[in-house]
Every structure is written in C-alpha cells, then in structure tokens.
C-alpha positions in Angstrom: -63.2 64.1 67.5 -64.9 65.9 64.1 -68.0 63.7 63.5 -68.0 64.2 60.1 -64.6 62.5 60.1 -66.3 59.5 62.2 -68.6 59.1 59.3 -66.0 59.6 56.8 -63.8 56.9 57.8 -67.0 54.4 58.7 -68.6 55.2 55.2 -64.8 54.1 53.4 -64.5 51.7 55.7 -67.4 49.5 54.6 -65.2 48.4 51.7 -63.4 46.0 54.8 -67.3 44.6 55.9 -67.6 43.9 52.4 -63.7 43.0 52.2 -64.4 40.5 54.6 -67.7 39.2 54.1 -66.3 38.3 50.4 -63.1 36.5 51.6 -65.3 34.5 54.0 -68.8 33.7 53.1 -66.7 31.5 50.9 -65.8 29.0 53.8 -69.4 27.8 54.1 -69.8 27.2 50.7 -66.1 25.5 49.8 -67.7 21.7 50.2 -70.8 22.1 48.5 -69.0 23.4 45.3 -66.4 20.6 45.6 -68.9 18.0 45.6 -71.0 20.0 43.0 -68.8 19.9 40.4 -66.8 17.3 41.7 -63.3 19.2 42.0 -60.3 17.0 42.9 -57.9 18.8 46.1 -55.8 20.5 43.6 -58.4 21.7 41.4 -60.7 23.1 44.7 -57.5 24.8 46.4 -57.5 26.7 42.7 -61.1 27.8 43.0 -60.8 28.1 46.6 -57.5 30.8 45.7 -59.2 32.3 42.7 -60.8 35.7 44.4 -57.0 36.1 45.6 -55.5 36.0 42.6 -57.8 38.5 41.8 -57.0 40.3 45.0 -53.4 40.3 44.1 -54.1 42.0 41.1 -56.1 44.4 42.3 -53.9 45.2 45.2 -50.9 45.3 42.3 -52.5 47.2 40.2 -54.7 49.2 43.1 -52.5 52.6 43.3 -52.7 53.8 39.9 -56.1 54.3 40.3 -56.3 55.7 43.3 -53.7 58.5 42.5 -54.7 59.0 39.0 -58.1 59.6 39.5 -58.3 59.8 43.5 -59.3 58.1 46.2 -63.0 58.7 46.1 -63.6 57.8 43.2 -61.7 54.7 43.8 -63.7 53.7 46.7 -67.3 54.3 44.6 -65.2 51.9 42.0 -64.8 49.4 44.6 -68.6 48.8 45.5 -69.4 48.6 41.5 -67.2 45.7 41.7 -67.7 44.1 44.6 -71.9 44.1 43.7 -71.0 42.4 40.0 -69.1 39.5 41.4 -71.9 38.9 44.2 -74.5 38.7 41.7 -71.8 36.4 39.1 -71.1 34.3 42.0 -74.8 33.5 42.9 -76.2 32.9 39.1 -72.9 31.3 38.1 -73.7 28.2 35.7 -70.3 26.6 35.8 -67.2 26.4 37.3 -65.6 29.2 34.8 -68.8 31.9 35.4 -67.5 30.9 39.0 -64.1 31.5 39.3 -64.7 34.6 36.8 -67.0 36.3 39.1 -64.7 35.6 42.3 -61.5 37.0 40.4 -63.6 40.2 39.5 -64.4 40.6 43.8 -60.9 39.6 44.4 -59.8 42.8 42.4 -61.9 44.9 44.3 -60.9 43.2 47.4 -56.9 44.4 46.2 -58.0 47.9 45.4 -60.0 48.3 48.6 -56.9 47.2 50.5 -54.8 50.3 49.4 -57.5 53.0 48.3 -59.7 52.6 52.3 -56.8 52.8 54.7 -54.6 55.2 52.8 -58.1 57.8 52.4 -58.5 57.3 55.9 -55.0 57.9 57.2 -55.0 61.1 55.3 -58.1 62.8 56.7 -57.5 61.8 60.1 -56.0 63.8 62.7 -52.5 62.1 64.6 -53.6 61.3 67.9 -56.8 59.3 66.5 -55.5 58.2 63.3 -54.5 54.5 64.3 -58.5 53.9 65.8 -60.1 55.9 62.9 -57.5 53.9 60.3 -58.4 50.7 62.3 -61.9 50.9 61.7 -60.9 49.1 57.8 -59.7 46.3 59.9 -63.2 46.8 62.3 -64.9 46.2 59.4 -63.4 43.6 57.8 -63.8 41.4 61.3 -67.3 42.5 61.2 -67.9 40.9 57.9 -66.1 37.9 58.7 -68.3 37.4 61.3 -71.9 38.3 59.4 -70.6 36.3 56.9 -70.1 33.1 59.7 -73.6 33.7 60.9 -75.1 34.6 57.5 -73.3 31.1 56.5 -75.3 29.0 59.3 -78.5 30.6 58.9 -78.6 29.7 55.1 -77.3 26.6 55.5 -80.6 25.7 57.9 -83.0 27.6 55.3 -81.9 27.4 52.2 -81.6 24.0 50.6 -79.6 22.5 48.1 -78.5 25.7 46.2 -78.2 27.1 50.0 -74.2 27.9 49.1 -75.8 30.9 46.3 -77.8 32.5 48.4 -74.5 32.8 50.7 -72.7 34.6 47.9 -75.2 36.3 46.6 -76.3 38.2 49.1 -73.3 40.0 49.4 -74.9 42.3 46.7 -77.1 44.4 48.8 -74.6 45.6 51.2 -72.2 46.3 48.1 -75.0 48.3 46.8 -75.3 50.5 50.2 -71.9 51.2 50.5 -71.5 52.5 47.1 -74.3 54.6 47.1 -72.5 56.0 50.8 -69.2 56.7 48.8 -71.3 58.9 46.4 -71.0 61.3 49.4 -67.6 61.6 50.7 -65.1 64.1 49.9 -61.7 64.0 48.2 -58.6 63.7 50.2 -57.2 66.9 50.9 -54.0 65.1 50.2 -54.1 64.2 47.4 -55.9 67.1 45.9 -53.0 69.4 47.2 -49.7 67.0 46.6 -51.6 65.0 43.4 -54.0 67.1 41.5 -52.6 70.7 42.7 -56.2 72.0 43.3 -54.8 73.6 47.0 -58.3 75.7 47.1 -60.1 72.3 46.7 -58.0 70.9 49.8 -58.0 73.4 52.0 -61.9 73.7 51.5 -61.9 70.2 52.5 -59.1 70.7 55.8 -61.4 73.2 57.1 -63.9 70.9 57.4 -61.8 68.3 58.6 -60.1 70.6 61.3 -63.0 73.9 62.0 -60.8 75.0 65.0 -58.1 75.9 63.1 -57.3 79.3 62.0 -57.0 80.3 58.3 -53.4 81.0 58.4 -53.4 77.2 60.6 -54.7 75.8 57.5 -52.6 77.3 54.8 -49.6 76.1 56.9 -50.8 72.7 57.4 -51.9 72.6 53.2 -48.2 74.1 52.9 -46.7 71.1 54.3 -48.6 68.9 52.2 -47.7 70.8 48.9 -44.9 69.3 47.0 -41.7 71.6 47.0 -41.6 74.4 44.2 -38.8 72.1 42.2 -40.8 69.3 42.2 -44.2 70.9 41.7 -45.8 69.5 38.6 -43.0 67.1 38.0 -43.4 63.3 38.0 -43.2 61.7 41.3 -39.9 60.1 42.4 -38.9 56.9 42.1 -40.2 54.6 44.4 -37.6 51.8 44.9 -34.9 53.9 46.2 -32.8 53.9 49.1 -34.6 56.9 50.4 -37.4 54.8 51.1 -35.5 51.7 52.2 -37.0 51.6 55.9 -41.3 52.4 54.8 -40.6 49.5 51.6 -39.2 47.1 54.2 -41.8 47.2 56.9 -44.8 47.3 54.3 -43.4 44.1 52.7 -42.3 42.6 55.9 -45.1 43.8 58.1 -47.5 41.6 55.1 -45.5 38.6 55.1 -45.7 37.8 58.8 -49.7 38.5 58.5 -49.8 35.4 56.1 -47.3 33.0 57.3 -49.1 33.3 60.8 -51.9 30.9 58.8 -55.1 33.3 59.3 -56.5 33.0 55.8 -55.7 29.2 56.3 -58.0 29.3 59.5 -60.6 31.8 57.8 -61.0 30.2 54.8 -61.1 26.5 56.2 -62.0 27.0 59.2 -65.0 24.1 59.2 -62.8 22.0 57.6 -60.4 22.3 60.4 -62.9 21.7 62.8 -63.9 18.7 61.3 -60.8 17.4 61.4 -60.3 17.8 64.9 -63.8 15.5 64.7 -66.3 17.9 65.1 -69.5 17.2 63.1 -70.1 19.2 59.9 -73.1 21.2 61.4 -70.6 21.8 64.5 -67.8 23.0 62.4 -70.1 25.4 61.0 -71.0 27.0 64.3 -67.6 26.8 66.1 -66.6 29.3 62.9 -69.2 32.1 64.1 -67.4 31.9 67.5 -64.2 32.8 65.5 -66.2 35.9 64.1 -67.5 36.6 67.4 -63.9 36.6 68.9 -62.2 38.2 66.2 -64.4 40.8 66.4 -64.0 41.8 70.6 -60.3 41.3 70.2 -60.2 43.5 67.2 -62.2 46.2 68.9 -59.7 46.3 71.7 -56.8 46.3 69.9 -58.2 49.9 68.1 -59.0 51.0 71.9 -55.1 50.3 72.5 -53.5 51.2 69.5 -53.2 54.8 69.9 -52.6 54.1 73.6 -49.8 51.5 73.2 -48.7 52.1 70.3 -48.7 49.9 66.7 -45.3 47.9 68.1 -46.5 47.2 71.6 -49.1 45.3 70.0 -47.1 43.4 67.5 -45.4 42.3 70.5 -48.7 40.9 72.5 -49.8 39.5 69.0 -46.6 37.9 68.4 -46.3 36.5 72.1 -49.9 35.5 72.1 -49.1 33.8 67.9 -46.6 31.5 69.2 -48.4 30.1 72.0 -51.6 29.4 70.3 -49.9 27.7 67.2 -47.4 25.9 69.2 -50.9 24.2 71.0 -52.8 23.8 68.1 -50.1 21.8 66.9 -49.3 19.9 70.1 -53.0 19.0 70.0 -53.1 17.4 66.3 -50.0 16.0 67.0 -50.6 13.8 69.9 -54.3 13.6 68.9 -55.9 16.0 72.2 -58.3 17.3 69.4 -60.3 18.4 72.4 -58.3 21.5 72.6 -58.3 22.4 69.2 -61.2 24.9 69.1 -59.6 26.6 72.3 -56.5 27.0 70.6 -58.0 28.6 67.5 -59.8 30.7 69.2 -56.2 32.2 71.0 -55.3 32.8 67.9 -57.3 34.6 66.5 -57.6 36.6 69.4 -54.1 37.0 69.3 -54.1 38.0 65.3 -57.1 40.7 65.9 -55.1 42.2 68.5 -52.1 42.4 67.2 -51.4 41.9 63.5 -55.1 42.5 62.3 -55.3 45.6 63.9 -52.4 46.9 63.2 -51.1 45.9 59.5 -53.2 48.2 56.9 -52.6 51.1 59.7 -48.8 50.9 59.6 -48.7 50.8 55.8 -50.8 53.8 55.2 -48.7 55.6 57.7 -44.7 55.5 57.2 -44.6 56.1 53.3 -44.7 60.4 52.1 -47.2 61.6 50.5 -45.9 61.2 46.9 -45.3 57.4 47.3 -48.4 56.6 49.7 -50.6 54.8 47.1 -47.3 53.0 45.5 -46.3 51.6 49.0 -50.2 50.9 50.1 -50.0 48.8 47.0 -46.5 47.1 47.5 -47.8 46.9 50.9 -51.1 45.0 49.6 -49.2 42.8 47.3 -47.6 41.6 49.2 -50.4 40.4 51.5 -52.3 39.0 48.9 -49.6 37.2 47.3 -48.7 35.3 50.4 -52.6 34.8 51.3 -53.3 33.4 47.5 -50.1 30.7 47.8 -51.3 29.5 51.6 -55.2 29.4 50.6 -54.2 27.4 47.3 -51.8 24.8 49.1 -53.5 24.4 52.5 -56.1 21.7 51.0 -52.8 19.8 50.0 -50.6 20.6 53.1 -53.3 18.9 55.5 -54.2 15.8 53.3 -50.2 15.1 52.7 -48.9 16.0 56.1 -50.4 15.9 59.8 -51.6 19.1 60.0 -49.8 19.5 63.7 -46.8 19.9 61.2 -48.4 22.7 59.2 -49.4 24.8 62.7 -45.6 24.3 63.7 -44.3 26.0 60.5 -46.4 28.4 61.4 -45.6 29.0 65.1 -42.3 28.9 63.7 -42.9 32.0 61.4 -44.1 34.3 63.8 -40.8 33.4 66.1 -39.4 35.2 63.4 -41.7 38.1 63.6 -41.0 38.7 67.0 -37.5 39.2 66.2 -38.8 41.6 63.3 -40.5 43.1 65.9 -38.0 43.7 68.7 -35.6 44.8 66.4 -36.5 46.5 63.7 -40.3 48.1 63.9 -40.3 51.5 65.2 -43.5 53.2 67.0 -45.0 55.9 65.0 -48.5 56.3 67.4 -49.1 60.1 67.3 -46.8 61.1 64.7 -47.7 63.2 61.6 -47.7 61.9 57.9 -45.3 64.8 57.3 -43.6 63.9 60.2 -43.1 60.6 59.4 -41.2 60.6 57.0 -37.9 62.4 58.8 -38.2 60.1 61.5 -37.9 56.9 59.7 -34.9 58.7 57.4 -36.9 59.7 54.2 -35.9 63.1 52.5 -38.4 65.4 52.3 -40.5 65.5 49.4 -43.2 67.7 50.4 -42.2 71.2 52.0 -41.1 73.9 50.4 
C-alpha cells in the first residue's frame, strides 16, 4: 500500500479522534454541569443534545461545502471549528456561552462526518479502501477512549472546575490536526468530476497510484470525468429513482446505528453504571474499559472488513446486538445488576465490529461521483438526527420507565436490522467507485 496514502487517510482521519473525543469527553462532565447550574432532566437532556443539534446541521448542511470548495479545504475548516468550541466550552460563563460553544463543535462534528470518509474513499485504492476508509471510525474509537481516560485523570487532579479542563483540552489536538490538513492534497475526484481541473487530478493519481502507466492514468481520470453532455452542466438531481438503492441504505444503514442505543451508552455511560449500583468513581472507570474495548473490537473489524466483506459484518454485529441488549435488559429487569457491565461491554464489542466499523464506509462507497457529498450528507443526517432525539430523551426514558424496557426496544431494533441485513444489503468489498454504481442499478453519470 502507497504510504503517502497511509498518511493521507490518518492525517483526515484525525477529524474522527477529535469527532470522538468531542461527543464523549462530555460524559464525564454531564453531572457536574447539571448540578452547576442546577438543570432539571428535561433541561440537561437539552444541553446534553445540544452539540448534536449542531451535528445535524452540520452533517445537513456538510456537502455543499465540501463540493463547492472541496474536500481539503473542508477538512482544514473542520479543525478551525472544532478548536473554537473547545476553548468556548472551557471558558464558558453560563449555560448559553455553553450550549453555543457545543453547537459550534457539533457542526464540525456533521461536516467531518461527510467531508473525512468520502476524501478518504476517493483516494484509496479498491482492495484497501474499506481498512483505509475505516481508519475515520479507528479514530473516532480512539478518541472515545482518550477522552474516557482523559475524563478520570482530570477528575482525580483537577478540582471543582475539573469538568473544563475536560473540554478544554480538546483544543490542542484540534490545533495539530488542522495544521496536518494544511498538507494534504485535493481529491483527484473531485478536481476531475467537480472543478474540471483533469491536469490537477491526474498530477495527484500519479502520486496516488506511481505504478501505473501514463496512458493507465488518463484512463482511470477518464472514468472519473463526467460525460461530454453533462460536462459543465449542473449535477443531477439527487432524489431520483436512479439512486433509489445508494439513498436507501445511507438512510437505513444510519437509522439502525442509532436505534441500537450507542450514543445512549456513550454519552451516559456512568450514569448507567451507576444505576446498575456502581459507585460514581466506579462508573467513571468502567467507561474507559468501554474505550478500551471499543477500540480492539474496532481494529478487528478494519482487519476483516476487506476480508469479509461490509455485510458479513453487519451480520456478526447484528447477531452479537441482539444478544447483548436482550441481557442488559434481562439484567435491569430482574435486578442481576451484576451483569450489567459484562453486557455493555458485548455490545459495544458487537457495535465496533459491526456497525461502527462499517457505517461511514458504506455511505462513502455506493453513491457516483456526482451525488457522493449529497448522499455522505443524507447519509450523516440521518445519523445525527436519530443520535440528537435518543441523547435528548434518554435522561427521561430511564427516570420514567425501568430502563430493562428501554434495552428491549432496543434489542428489538436491531431484530429488524438483521432482516435489513439479510435481505436487502449487498457486499460491495473490492468494488470500484465507478464500478459501483452499475452494480447497485445507478446509470452512469461519469464515462464518456
């Protein structure tokens, strides 16, 4: 594999550590606001929610960008973003400078979603695009778990305000990953099918692909090109039949992430804890072995998912869902709290595996090139939407109901995914972007 592209996709990829160290951090933080400014369940679920209500504008609003003035610049965007809500977050004053500064992080957090895969599905070669593509996912578990441990290491150190140095510190990684996007180079995609500048992207294929041949490269840039009636012409609509099958396994594929109840468990995860009787302090370190677990489950799923294949694992994920949710709420429900941490910990191995790793690979792959930013984004949306309704409620759900009853509707939803699954996901490990689009049913766009 072309180092450079290693370094490529790791360097774009940071916006997932920072992704996820953002979404997170949060968790460790969530019951020394609420008692701060004395927020009543309804009110804290809002603040709680408020970075992804950001998030679901960014992610709605996250293609135009990143077609209009391309995905590096996009990316360089993102960090700018990402270091003024850090800094907002860990001088805020009130509970407006608060929620202001999340929404700002939440809307880099959407753009990230659709400008970092969809850069790194289109400079990677087939056979290693689902690891390299992955590596957003990589990252984002990464954060989640420097964010845990970051989290209990403040919390011993850092006193009463302890809960802004947690955010805050977010600000020097967003700084270093900015300053690494200074360096990357456009997508050869999109400066071929978007912008037109074809000497631009084949400067950048060749040093994507060295072993090719010069007349390799003008036929791979050929199939990238837009077709000669088309050529300079607005891009088609997106909500067409044409692209009937890529819409409804972006919005579908982002549904099931969410109703599976991982942002319930990442954002809450202490809380949960605690209510299966564990001691705050206890809470707090039984959510780094969640990092630590998400993270080895997540790197196995990118050492299997151009192996397997993106359904295989949806399968394992979905299998390994249902089981762990079905105990988790077996265990609140007859009151074997023992088991709980267990339980969580299946899951999320089960999520990394499966749905974690395989969600922001499969968007960025089965839309054409002309519509890849527009279905990232629908794709994104979508996520976000469902994430902001289930972070905002979940405080409610679990102080109204037993929360054995909320892990069952969950269980329940990914019963349905695995009927999703079986019959309507196809595989698309080792296929072409250009490829992709005949085999899932799309007319060509692109070629000549």
């Amino acid at each position: 594999m072309n180092a450079r592209i290693v370094y490529w996709s790791i360097a774009s990829a940071l916006a997932g550590f920072l992704f996820g160290f953002d979404t997170i951090v949060i968790s460790g933080a969530e019951q020394a606001i609420q008692r701060l400014w004395g927020l009543t369940p309804g009110q804290h679920g809002l603040v709680m929610g408020s970075a992804l209500y950001g998030t679901v504008l960014g992610s709605l609003i996250g293609g135009w960008p990143t077609d209009r003035f391309g995905r590096k610049k996009t990316l360089l965007f993102i960090g700018i973003l990402y270091v003024l809500s850090a800094l907002g977050c860990g001088f805020a004053t009130g509970v407006g400078m608060f929620v202001a500064a999340r929404v700002l992080g939440g809307i880099g957090i959407g753009v990230s979603t659709v400008a970092a895969p969809l850069y790194i599905s289109e400079i990677a070669p087939p056979a290693y695009r689902g690891r390299l593509s992955g590596m957003f996912q990589f990252n984002i578990v990464f954060g989640v778990l420097v964010a845990f441990i970051s989290n209990v290491v403040i919390a011993q150190i850092g006193g009463p305000g302890a809960w802004r140095w947690m955010l805050g510190v977010a600000a020097f990684p967003s700084v270093a990953y900015a300053l690494m996007c200074v360096g990357l180079p456009e997508s050869p995609r999109w400066l071929i099918a978007r912008k037109g500048d074809r000497a631009a992207g084949l400067a950048v294929l060749r040093l994507i692909e060295p072993e090719l041949s010069q007349a390799q490269l003008e036929a791979h840039a050929a199939e990238m090109a837009p077709s000669a009636a088309s050529a300079g012409a607005p891009a088609p609509a997106f909500w067409t039949r044409n692209l009937r099958i890529p819409i409804g396994l972006a919005i579908l594929v982002s549904f099931f992430n969410q109703l599976s109840g991982i942002n319930a468990v990442n954002y809450f995860a202490p809380r949960i804890f605690e209510l299966a009787g564990l001691g705050e302090k206890a809470a707090l370190l039984q959510s780094v072995g969640i990092g630590f677990v998400n993270i080895v489950f997540t790197g196995l799923g990118l050492a299997l998912i151009d192996k397997l294949g993106r359904r295989t694992l949806l399968f394992i994920g979905s299998f390994g869902y249902i089981a762990s949710l079905g105990l988790t709420s077996w265990a609140f429900l007859t009151l074997h709290h023992s088991i709980v941490p267990a339980c969580l910990f299946f899951f999320i191995a089960a999520h990394a595996m499966g749905q974690g790793t395989v969600i922001w690979v499969l968007i960025a792959e089965v839309f054409p090139n002309r519509h890849r930013a527009e279905g990232q984004a629908l794709g994104s949306f979508t996520h976000w939407f469902f994430a902001a309704l289930l972070t905002t409620f979940f405080p409610l759900l679990v102080t109204s109901f037993d929360p054995g009853y909320v892990f069952l509707f969950f269980c329940f939803m990914m019963m349905l995914q695995l009927v999703w699954v079986r019959f309507m996901v196809p595989e698309t490990k080792g296929v072409s972007l250009e490829a992709m689009q005949h085999m899932l049913g799309v007319e060509s766009e692109s070629r000549p």
